[in-house]
CHARMM-style PDB file with segment names, atoms N, HN, CA, C and O in Angstrom:
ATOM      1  N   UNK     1      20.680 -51.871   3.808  1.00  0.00      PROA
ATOM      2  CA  UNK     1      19.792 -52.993   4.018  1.00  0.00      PROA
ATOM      3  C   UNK     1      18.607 -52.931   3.062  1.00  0.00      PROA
ATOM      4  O   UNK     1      17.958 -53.934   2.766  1.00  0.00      PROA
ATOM      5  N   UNK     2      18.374 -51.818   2.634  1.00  0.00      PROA
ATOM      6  HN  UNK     2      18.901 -51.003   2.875  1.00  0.00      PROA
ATOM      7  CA  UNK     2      16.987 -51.835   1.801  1.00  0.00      PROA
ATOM      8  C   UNK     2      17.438 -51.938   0.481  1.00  0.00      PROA
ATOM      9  O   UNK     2      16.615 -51.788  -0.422  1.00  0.00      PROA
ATOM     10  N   UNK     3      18.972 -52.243   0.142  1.00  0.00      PROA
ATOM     11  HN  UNK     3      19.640 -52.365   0.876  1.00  0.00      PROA
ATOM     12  CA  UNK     3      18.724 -52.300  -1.481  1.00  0.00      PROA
ATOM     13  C   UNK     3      19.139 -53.746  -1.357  1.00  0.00      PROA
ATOM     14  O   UNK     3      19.352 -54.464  -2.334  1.00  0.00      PROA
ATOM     15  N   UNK     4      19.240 -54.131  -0.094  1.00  0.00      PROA
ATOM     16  HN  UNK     4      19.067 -53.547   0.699  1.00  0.00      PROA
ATOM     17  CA  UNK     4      19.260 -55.772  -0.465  1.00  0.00      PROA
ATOM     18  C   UNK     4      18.075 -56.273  -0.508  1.00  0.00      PROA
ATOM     19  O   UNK     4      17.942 -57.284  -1.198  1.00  0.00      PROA
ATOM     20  N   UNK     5      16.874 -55.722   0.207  1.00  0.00      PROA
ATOM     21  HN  UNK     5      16.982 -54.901   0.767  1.00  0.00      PROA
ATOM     22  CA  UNK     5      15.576 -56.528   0.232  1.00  0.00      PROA
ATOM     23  C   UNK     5      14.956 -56.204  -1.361  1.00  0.00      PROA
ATOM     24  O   UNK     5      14.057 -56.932  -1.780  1.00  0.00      PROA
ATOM     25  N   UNK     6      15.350 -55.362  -2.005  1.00  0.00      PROA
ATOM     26  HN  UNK     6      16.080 -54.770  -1.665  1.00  0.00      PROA
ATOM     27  CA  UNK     6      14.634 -55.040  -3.074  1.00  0.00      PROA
ATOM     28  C   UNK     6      15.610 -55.804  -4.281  1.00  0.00      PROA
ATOM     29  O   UNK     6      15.088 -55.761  -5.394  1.00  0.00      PROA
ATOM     30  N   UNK     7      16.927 -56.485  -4.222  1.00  0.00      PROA
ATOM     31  HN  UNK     7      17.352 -56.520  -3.318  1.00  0.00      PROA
ATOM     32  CA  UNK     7      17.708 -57.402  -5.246  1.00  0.00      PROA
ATOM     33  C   UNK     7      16.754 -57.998  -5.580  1.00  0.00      PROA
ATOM     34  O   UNK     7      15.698 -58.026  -4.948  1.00  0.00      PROA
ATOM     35  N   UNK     8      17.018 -58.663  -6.800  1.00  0.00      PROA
ATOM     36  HN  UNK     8      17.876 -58.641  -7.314  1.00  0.00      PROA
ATOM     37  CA  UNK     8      16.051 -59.367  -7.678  1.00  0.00      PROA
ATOM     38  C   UNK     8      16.582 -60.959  -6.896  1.00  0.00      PROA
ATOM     39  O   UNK     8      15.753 -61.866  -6.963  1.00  0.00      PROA
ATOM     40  N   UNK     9      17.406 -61.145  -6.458  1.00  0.00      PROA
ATOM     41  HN  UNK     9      18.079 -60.408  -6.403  1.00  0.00      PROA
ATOM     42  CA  UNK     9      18.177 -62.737  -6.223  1.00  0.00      PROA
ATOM     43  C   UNK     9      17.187 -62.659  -4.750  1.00  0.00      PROA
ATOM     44  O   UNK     9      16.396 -63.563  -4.481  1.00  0.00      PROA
ATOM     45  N   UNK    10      17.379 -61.401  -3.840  1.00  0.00      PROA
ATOM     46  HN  UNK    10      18.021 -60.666  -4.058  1.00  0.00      PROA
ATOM     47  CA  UNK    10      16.432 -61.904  -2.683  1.00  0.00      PROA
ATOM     48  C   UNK    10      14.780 -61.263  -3.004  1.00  0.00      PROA
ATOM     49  O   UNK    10      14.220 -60.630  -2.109  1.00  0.00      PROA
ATOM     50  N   UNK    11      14.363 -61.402  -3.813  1.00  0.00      PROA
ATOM     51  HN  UNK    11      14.818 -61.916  -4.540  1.00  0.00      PROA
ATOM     52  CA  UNK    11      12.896 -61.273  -3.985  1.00  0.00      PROA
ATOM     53  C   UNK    11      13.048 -62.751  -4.466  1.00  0.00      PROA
ATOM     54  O   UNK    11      12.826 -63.592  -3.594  1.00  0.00      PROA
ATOM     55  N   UNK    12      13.445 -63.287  -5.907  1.00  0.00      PROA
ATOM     56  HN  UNK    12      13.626 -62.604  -6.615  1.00  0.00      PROA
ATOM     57  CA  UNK    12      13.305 -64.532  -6.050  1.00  0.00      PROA
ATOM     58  C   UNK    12      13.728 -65.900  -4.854  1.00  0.00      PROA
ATOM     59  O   UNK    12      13.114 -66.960  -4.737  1.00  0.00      PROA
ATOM     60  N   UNK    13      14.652 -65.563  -4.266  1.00  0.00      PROA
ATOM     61  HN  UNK    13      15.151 -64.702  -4.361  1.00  0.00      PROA
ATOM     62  CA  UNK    13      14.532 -66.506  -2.817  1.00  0.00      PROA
ATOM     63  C   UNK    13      13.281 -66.408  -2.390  1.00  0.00      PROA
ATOM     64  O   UNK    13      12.649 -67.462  -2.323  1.00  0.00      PROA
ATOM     65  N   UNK    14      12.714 -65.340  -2.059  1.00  0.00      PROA
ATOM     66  HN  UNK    14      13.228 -64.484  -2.114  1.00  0.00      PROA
ATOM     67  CA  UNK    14      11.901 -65.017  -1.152  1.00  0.00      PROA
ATOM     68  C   UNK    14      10.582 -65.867  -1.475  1.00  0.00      PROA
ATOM     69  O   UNK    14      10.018 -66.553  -0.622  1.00  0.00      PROA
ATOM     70  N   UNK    15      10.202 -65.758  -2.649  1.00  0.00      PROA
ATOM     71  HN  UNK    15      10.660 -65.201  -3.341  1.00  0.00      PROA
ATOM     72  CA  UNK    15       9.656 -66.749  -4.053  1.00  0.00      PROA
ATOM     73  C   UNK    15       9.690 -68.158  -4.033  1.00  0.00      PROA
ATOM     74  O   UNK    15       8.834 -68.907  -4.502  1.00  0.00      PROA
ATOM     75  N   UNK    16      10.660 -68.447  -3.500  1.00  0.00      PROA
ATOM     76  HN  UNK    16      11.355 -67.838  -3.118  1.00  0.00      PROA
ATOM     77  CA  UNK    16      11.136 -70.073  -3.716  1.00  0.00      PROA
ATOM     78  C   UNK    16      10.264 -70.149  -2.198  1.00  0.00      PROA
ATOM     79  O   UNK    16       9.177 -70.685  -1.980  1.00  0.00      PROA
ATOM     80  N   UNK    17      10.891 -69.634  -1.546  1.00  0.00      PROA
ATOM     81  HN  UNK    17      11.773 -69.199  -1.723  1.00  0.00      PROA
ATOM     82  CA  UNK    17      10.700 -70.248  -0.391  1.00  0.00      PROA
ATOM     83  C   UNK    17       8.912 -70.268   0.018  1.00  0.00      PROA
ATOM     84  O   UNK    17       8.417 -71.200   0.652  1.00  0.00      PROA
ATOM     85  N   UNK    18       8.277 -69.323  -0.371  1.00  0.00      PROA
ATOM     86  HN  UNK    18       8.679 -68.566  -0.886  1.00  0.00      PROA
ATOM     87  CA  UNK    18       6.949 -69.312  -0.139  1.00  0.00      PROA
ATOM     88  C   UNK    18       6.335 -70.478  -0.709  1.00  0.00      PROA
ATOM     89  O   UNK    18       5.747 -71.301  -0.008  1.00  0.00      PROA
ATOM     90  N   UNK    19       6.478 -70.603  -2.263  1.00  0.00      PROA
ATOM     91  HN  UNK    19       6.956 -69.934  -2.833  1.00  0.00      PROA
ATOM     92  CA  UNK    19       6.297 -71.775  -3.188  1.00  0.00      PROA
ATOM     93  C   UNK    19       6.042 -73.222  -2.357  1.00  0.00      PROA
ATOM     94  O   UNK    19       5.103 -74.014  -2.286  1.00  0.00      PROA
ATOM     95  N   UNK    20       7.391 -73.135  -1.767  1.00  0.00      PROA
ATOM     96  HN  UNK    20       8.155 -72.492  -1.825  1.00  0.00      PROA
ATOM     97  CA  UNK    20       8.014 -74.282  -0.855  1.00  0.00      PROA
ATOM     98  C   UNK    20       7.349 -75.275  -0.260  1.00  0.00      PROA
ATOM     99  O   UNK    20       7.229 -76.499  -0.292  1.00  0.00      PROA
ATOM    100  N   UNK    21       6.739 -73.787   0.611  1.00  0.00      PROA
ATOM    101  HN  UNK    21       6.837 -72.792   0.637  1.00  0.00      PROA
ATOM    102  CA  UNK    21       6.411 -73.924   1.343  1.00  0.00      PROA
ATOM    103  C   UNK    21       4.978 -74.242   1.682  1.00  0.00      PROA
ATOM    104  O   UNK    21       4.511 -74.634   2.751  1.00  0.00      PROA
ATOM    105  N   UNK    22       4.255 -73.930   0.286  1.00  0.00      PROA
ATOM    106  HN  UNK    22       4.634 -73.611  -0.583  1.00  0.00      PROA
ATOM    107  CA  UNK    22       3.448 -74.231  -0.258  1.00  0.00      PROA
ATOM    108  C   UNK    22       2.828 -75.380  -0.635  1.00  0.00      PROA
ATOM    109  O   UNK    22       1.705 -75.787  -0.338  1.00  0.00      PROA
ATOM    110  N   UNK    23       3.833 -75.956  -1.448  1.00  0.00      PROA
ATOM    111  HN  UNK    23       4.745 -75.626  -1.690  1.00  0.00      PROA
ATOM    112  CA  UNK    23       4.222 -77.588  -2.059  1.00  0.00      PROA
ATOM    113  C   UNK    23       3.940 -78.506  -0.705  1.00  0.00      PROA
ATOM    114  O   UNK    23       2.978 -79.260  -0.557  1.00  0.00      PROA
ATOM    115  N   UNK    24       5.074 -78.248   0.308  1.00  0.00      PROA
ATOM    116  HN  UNK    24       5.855 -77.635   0.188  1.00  0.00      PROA
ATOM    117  CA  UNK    24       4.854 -78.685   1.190  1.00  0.00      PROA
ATOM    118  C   UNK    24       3.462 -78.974   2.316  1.00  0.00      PROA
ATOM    119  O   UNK    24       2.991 -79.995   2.817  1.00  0.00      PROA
ATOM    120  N   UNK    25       3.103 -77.442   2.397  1.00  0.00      PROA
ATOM    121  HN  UNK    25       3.486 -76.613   1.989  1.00  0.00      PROA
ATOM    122  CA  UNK    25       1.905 -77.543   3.002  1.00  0.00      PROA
ATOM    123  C   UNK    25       0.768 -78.803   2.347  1.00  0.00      PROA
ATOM    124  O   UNK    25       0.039 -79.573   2.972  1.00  0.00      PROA
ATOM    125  N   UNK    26       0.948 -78.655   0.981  1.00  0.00      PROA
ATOM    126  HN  UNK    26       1.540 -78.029   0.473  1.00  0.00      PROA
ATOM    127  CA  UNK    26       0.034 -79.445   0.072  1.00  0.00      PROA
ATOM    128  C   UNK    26      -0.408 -81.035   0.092  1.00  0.00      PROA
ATOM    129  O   UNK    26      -1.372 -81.797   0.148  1.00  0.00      PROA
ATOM    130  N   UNK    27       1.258 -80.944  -0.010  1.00  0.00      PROA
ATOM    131  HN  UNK    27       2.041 -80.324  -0.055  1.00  0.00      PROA
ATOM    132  CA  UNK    27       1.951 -82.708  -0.017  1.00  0.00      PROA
ATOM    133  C   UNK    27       1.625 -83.238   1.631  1.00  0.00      PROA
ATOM    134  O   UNK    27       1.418 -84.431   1.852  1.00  0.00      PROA
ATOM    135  N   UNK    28       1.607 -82.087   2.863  1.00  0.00      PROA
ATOM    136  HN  UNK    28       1.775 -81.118   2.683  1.00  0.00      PROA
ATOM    137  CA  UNK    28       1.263 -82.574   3.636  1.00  0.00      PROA
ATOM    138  C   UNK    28      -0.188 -82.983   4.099  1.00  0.00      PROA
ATOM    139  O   UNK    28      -0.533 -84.089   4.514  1.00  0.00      PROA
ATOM    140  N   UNK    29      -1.002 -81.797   3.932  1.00  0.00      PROA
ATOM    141  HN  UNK    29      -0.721 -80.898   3.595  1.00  0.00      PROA
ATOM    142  CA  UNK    29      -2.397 -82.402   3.458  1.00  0.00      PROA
ATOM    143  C   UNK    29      -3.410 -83.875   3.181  1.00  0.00      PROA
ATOM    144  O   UNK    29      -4.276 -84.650   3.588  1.00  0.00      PROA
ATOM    145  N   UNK    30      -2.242 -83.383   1.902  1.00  0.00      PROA
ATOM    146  HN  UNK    30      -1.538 -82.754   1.572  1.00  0.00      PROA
ATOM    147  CA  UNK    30      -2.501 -84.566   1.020  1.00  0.00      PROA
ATOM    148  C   UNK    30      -2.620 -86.152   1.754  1.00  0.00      PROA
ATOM    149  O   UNK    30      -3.567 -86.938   1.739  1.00  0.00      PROA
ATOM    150  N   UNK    31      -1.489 -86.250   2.287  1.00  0.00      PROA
ATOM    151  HN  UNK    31      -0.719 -85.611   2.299  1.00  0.00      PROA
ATOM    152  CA  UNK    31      -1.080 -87.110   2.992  1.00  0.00      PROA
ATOM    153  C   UNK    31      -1.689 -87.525   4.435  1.00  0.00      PROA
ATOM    154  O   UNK    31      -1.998 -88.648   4.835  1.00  0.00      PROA
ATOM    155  N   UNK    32      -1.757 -86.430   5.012  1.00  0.00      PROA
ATOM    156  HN  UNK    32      -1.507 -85.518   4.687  1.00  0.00      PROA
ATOM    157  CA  UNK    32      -2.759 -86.756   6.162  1.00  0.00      PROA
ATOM    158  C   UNK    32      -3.914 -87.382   5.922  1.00  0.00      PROA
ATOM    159  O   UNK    32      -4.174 -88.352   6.634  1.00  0.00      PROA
ATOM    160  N   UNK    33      -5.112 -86.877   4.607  1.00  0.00      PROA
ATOM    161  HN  UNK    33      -4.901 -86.089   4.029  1.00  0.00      PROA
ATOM    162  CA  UNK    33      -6.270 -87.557   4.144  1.00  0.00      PROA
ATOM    163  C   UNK    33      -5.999 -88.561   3.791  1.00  0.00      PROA
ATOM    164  O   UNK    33      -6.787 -89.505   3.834  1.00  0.00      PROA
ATOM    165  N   UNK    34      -4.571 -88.655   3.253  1.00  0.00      PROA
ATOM    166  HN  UNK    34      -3.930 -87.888   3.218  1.00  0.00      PROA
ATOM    167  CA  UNK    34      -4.954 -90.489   2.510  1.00  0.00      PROA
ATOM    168  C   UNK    34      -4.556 -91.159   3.722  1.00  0.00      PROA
ATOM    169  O   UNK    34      -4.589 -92.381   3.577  1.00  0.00      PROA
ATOM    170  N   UNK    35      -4.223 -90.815   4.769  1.00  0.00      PROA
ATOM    171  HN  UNK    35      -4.196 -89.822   4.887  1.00  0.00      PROA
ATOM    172  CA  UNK    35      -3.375 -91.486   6.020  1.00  0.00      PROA
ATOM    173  C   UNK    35      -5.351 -91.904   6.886  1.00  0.00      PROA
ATOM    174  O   UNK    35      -5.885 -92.880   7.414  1.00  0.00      PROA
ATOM    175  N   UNK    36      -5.633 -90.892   6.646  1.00  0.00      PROA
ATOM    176  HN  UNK    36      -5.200 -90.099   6.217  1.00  0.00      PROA
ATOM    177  CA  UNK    36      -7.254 -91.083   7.072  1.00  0.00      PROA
ATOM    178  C   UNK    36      -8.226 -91.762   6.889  1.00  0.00      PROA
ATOM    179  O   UNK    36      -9.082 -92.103   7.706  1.00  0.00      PROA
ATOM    180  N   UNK    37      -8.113 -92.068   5.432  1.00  0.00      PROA
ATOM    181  HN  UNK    37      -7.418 -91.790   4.769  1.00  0.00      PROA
ATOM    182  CA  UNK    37      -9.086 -92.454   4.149  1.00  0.00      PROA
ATOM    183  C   UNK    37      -8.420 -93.342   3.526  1.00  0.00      PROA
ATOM    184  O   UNK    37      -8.265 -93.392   2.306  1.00  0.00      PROA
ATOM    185  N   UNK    38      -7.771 -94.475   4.753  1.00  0.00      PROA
ATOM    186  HN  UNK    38      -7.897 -94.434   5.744  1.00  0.00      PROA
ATOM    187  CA  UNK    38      -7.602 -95.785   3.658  1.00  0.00      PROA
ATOM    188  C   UNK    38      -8.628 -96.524   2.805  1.00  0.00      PROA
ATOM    189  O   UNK    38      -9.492 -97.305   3.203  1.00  0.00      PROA
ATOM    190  N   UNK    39      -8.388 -96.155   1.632  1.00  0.00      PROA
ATOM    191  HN  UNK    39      -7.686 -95.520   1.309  1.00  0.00      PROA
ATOM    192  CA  UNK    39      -9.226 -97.176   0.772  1.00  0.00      PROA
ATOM    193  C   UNK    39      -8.205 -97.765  -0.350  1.00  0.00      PROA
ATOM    194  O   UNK    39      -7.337 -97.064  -0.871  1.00  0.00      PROA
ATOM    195  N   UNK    40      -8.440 -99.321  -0.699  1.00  0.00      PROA
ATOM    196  HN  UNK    40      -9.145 -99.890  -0.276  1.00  0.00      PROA
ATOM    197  CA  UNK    40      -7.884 -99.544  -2.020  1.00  0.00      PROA
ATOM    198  C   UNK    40      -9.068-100.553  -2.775  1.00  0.00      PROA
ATOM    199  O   UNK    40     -10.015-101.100  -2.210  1.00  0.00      PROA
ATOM    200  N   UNK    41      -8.714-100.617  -4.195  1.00  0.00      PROA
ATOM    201  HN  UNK    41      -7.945-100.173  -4.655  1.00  0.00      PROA
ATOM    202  CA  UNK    41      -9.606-100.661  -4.854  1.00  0.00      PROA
ATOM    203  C   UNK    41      -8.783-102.276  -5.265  1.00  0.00      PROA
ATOM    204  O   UNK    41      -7.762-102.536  -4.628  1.00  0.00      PROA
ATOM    205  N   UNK    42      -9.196-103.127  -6.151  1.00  0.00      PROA
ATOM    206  HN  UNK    42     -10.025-102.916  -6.668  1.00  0.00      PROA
ATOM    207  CA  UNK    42      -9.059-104.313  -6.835  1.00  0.00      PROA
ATOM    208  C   UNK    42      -8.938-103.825  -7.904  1.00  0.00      PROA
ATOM    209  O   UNK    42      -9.887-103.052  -7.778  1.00  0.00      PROA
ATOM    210  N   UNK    43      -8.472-103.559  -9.124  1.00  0.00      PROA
ATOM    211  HN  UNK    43      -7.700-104.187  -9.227  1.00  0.00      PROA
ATOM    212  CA  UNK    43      -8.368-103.217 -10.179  1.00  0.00      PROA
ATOM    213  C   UNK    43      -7.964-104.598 -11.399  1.00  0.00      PROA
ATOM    214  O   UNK    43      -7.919-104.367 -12.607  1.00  0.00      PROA
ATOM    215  N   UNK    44      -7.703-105.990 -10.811  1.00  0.00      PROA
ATOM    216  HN  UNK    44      -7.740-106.177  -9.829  1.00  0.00      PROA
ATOM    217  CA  UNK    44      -7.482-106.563 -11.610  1.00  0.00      PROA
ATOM    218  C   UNK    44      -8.938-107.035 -12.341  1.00  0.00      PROA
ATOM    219  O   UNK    44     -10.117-106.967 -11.991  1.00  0.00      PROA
ATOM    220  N   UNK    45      -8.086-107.660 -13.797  1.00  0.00      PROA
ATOM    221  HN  UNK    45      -7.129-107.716 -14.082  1.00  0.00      PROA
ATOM    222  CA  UNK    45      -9.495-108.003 -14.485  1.00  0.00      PROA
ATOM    223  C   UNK    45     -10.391-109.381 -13.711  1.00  0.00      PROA
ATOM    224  O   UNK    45     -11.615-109.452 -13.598  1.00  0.00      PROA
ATOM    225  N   UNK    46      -9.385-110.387 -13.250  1.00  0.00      PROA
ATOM    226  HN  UNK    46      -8.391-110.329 -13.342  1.00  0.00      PROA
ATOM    227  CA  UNK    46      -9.946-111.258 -12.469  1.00  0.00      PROA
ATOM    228  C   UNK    46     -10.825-111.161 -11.250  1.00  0.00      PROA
ATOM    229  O   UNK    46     -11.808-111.880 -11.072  1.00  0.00      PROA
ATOM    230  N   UNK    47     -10.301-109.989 -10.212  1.00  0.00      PROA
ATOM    231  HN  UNK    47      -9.502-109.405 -10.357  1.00  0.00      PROA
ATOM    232  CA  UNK    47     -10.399-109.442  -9.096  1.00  0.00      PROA
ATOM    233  C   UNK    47      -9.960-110.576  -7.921  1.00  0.00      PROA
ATOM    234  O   UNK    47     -10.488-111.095  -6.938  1.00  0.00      PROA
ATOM    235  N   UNK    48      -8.598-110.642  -8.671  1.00  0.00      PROA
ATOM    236  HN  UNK    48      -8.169-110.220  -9.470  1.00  0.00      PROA
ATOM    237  CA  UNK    48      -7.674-111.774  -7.760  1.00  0.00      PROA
ATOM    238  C   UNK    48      -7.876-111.738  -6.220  1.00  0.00      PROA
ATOM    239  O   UNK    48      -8.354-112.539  -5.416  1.00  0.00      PROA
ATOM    240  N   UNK    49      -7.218-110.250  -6.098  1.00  0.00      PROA
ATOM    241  HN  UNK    49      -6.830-109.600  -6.750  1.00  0.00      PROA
ATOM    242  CA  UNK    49      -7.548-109.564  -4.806  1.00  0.00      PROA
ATOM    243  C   UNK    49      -8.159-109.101  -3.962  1.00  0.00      PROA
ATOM    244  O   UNK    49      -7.671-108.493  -3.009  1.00  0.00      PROA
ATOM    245  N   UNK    50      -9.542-109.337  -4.188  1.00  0.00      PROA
ATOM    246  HN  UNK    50      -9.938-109.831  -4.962  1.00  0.00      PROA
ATOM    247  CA  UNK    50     -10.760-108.997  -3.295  1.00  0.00      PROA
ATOM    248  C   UNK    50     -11.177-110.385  -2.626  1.00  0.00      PROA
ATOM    249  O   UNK    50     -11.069-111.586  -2.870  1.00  0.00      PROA
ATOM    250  N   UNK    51     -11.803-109.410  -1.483  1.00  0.00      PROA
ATOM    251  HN  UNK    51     -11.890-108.433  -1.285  1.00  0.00      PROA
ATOM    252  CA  UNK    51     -12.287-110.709  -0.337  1.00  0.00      PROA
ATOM    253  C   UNK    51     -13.827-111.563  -1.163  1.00  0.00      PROA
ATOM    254  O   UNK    51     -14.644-111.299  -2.044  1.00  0.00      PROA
ATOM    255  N   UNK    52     -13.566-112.518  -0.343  1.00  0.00      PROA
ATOM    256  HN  UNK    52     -12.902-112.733   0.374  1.00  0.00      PROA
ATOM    257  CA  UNK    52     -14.918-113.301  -1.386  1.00  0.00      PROA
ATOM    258  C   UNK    52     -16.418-112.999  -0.491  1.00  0.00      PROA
ATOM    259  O   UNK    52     -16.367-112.471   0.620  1.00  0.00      PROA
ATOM    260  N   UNK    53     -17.824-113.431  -1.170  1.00  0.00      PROA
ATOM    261  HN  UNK    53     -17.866-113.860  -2.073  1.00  0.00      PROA
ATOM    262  CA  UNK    53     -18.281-112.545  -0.729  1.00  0.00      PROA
ATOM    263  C   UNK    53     -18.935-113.903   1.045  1.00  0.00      PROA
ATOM    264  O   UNK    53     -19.906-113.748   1.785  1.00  0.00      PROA
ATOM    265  N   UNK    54     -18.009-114.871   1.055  1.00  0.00      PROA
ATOM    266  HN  UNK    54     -17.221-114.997   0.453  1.00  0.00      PROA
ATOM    267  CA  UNK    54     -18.567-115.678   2.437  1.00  0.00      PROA
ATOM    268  C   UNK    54     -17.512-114.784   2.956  1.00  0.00      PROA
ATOM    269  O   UNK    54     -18.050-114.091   3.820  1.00  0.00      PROA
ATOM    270  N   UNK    55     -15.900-114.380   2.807  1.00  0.00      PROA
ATOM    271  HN  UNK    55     -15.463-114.943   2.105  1.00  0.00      PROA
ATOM    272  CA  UNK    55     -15.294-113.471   3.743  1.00  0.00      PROA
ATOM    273  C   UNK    55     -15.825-112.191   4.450  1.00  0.00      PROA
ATOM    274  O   UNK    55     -15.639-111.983   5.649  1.00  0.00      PROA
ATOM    275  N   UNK    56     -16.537-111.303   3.577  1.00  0.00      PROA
ATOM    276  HN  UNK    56     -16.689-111.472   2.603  1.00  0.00      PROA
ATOM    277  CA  UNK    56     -17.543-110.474   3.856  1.00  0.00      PROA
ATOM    278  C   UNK    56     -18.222-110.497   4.620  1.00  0.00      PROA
ATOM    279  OT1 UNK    56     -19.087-109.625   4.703  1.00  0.00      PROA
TER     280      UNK     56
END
């Protein structure tokens, strides 16, 4: 059992999976704040999409 934990194939699994898991943690994060922190912006040059300022 111990010269399998020390293979190079299960150290690099071992690798992936932390990474992973990582990514994940991140992406989930991530996601929760923007799930929190709706904001969007108008970016056109016109500002087609923004409320006017009697909607306001």
């Amino acid at each position: 059992m111990s010269g399998f934990l020390k293979a190079k194939q299960t150290q690099f699994l071992g690798y992936a999976v932390v990474y992973g898991a990582i990514v994940l943690g991140v992406l989930g994060a991530a996601n929760f704040l923007a799930q929190r922190h709706n904001k969007s912006w108008d970016l056109t040059a016109n500002k087609r999409f923004s409320l006017s300022d009697q909607t306001v």
